[in-house]
C-alpha positions as CSV (number, residue, x, y, z in Angstrom):
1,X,109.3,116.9,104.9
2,X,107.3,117.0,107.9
3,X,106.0,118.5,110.9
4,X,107.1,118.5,114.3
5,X,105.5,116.7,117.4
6,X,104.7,118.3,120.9
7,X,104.7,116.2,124.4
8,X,101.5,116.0,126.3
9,X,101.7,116.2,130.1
10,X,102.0,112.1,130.2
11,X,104.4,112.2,127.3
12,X,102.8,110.9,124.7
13,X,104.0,113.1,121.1
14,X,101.2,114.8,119.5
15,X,100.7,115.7,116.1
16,X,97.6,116.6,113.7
17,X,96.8,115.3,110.1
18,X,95.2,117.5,107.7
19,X,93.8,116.0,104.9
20,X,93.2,119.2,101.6
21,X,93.1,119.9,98.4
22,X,94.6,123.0,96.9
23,X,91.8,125.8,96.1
24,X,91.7,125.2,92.0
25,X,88.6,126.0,90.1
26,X,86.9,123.1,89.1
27,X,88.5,120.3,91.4
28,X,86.9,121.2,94.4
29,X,83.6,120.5,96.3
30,X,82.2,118.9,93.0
31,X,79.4,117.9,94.3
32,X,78.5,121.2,95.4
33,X,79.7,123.0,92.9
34,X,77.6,120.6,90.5
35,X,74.6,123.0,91.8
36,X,76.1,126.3,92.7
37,X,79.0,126.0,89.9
38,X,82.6,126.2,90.5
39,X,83.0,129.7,91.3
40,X,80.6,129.6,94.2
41,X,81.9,126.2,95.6
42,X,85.3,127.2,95.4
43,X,84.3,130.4,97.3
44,X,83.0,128.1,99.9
45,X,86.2,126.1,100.2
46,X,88.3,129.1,101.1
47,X,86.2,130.0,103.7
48,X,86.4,126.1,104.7
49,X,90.1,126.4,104.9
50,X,90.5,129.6,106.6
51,X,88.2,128.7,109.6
52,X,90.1,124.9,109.6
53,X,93.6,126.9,109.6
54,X,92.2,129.1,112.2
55,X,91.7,126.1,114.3
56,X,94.5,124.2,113.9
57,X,96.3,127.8,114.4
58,X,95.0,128.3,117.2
59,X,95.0,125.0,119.1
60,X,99.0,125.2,118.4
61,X,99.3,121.5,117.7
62,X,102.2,120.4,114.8
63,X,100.6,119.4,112.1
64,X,101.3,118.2,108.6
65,X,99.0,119.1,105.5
66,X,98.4,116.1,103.4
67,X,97.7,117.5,99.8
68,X,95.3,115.1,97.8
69,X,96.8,116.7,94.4
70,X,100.0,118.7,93.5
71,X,100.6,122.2,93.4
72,X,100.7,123.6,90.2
73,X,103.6,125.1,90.9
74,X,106.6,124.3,93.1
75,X,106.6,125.6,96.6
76,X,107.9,125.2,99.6
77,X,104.8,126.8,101.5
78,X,101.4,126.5,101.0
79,X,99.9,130.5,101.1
80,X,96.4,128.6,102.6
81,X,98.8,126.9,105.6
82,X,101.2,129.6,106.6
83,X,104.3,127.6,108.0
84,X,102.6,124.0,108.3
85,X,105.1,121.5,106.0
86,X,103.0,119.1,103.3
87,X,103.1,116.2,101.6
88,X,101.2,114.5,99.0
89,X,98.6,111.7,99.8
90,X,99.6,108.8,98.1
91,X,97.6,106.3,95.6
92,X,94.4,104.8,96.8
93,X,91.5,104.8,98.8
94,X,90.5,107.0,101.5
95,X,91.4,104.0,103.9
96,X,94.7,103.8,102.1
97,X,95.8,107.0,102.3
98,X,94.5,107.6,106.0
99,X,96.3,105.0,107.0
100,X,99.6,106.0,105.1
101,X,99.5,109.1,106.7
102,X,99.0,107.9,110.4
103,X,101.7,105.4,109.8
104,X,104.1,108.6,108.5
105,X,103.2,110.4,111.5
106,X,103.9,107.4,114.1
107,X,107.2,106.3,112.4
108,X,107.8,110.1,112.6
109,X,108.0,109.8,116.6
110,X,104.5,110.4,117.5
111,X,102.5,108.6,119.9
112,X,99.1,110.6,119.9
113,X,98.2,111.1,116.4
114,X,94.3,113.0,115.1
115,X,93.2,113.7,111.4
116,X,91.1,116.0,110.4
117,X,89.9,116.7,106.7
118,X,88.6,120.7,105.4
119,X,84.6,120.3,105.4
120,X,83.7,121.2,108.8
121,X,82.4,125.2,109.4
122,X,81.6,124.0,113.2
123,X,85.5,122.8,113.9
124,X,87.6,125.0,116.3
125,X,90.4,124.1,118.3
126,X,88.7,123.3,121.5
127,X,88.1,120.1,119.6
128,X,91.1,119.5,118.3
129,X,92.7,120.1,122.0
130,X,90.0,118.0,123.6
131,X,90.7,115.0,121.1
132,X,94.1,114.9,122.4
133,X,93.2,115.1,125.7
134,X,90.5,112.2,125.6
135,X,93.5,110.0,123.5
136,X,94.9,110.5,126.6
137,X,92.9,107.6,128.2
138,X,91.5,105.9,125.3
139,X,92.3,104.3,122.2
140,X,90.7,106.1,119.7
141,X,89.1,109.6,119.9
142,X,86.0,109.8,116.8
143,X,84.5,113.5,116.2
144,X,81.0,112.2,114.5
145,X,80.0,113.8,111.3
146,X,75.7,114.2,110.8
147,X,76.0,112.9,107.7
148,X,77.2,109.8,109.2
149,X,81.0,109.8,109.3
150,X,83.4,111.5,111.1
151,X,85.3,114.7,111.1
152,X,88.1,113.5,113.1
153,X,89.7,110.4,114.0
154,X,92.4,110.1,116.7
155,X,94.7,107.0,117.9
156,X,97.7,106.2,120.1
157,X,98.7,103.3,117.6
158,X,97.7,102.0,113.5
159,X,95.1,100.7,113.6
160,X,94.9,98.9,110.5
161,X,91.0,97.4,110.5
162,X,89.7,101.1,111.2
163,X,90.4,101.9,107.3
164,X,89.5,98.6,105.5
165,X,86.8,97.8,103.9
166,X,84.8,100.6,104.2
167,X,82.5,102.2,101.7
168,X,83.8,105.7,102.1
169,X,82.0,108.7,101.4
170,X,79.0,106.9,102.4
171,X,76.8,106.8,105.6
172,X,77.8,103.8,107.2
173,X,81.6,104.8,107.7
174,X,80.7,105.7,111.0
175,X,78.7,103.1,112.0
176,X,81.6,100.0,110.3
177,X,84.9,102.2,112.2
178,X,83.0,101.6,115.8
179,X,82.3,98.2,114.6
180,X,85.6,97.5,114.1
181,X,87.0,99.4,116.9
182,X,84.5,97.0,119.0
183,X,86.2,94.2,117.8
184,X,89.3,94.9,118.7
185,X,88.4,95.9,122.1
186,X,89.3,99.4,121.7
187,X,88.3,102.2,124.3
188,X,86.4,104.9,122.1
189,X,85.8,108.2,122.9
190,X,83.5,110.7,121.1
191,X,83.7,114.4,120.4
192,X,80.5,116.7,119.5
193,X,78.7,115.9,116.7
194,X,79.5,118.4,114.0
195,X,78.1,118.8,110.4
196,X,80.1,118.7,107.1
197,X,79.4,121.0,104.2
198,X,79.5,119.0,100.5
199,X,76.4,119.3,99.2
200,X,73.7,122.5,99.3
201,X,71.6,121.5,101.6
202,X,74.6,120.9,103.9
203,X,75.3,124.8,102.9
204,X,72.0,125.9,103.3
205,X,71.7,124.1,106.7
206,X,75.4,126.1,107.8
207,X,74.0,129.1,106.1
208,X,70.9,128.7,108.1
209,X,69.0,129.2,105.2
């Protein structure tokens, strides 16, 4: 199962990556939740999913939902992604499983390929349309994160070195993927700077509190 692709104006095939969970009690925004407790935290990841489906809904890029655990229960469509196809992520690292998933997406047939993850109130699809449109002339598009990482990631080909050896969920993963992308003489282009939400001072900050 996956999702289609859709032809820019120079032909390249587009498609979007969406990295989620499934909104279960308990395994989401742990870190969060470890001081507002699950019920709260999970209240904040709906919301985090509806405004990152109402993005990629209405950008109207194909796009593929990349579960990082199971649904409990069979189905065919996720009720959070209303007609987007997904699959699981596979075993591994974040690197890893980045990297699977571009590789999927490429082998799939397209040429201009983004991912995006769920923890981003400030993502619309103006973004997401712009990413594409930058890819268009660069390598890799990078939307940076404040906390020091990145929201989105965009390329034209796998990259392999952009995934390795990183220290994910960290500060520096910003900082090491344009590192890398220098070395391999990669033309990088950068979106706005947006802020995730995993922690409650990253809520407060959203919440304006």
């Amino acid at each position: 199962m996956f999702g289609d692709v859709t032809k820019l104006s120079n032909g390249l095939s587009r498609h979007l990556i969406i990295f989620a969970r499934q909104p279960v009690l308990g395994r989401v925004k742990t870190r969060l939740a470890a001081d507002i407790g699950d019920t709260a935290a999970l209240a904040v990841y709906r919301e985090l999913l509806t405004i990152t489906a109402t993005a990629v809904g209405a950008a109207g890029i194909p796009a593929t939902v990349w579960l990082a655990d199971a649904p409990d229960l069979p189905t065919a469509e996720l009720p959070e992604w209303p007609g987007l196809p997904w699959l699981l992520q596979p075993a591994g690292d974040l690197g890893h499983r980045m990297a699977a998933a571009f590789a999927t997406a490429f082998v799939a047939g397209a040429s201009a390929v983004a991912i995006i993850g769920t923890d981003c109130p400030g993502l619309r699809a103006a973004h997401l349309e712009q990413a594409f449109e930058l890819l268009q002339h660069h390598d890799i598009v990078l939307g940076p994160a404040t906390d020091g990482g990145y929201y989105l990631l965009a390329m034209k080909e796998l990259h392999m070195l952009l995934f390795a050896n990183k220290e994910w969920s960290t500060a520096t993963v910003r900082a090491a993927t344009l590192a890398d992308a220098a070395r391999l003489g990669l033309r990088v282009a950068l979106l706005p700077q947006l802020a995730d939400v995993d922690t409650v001072a990253d809520l407060r900050a959203w919440r304006g509190e």
